[in-house]
C-alpha positions as CSV (number, residue, x, y, z in Angstrom):
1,X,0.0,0.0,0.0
2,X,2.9,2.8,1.1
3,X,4.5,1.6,-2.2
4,X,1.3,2.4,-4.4
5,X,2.2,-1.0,-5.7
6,X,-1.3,-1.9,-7.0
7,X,-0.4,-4.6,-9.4
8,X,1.0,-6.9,-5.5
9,X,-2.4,-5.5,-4.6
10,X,-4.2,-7.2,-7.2
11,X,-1.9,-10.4,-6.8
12,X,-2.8,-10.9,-2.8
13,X,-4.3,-14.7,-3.3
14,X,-0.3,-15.5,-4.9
15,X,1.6,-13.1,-3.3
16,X,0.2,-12.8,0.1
17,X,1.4,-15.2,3.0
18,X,-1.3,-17.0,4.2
19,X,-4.2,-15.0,2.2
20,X,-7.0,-17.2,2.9
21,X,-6.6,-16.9,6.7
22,X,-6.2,-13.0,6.6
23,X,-9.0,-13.1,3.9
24,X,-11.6,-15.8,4.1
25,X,-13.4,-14.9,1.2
26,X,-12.3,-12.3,-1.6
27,X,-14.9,-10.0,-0.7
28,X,-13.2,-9.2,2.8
29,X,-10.2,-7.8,0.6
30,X,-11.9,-6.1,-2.4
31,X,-13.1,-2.6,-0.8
32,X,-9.5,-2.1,-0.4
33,X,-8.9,-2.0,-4.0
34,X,-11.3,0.1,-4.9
35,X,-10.0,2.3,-2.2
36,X,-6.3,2.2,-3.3
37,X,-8.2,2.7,-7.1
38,X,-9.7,5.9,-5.7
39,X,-6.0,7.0,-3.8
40,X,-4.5,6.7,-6.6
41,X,-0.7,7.8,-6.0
42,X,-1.9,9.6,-2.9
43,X,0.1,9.6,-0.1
44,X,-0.7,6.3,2.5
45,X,-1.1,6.9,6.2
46,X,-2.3,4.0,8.8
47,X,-3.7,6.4,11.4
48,X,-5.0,3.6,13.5
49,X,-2.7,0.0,14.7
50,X,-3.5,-2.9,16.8
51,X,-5.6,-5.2,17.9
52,X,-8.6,-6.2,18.9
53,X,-9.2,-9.3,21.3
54,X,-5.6,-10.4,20.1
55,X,-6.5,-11.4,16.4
56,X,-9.1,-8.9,15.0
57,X,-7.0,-6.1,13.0
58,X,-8.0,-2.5,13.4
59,X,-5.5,-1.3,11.1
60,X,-7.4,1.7,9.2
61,X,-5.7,2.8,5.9
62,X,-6.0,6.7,4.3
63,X,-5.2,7.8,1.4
64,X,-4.0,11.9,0.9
């Protein structure tokens, strides 16, 4: 994401480790493609970190 990289973005099932536990079903990943689509070459901030209950991410991502 910080690398505007969008073609790794698109390539998360092979690229990815472990994608599939991260990202049951593709539909848990997608909105963040349309939202990198939408950033554009933006600059990336991750305003909010951590977890939640140990294993839910809150990691927030925003773009400009």
């Amino acid at each position: 994401m910080s690398a505007a990289d969008h073609d790794a973005l698109i390539a998360w099932l092979e690229r990815a480790p472990e994608p599939r536990r991260a990202h049951p079903t593709p539909e848990h990943f997608r909105p963040i493609l349309v939202a990198a689509g939408a950033g554009g070459t933006d600059e990336v901030s991750f305003p909010i970190v951590g977890f939640e209950n140990r294993s839910v991410s809150r990691r927030c991502v925003q773009f400009g």
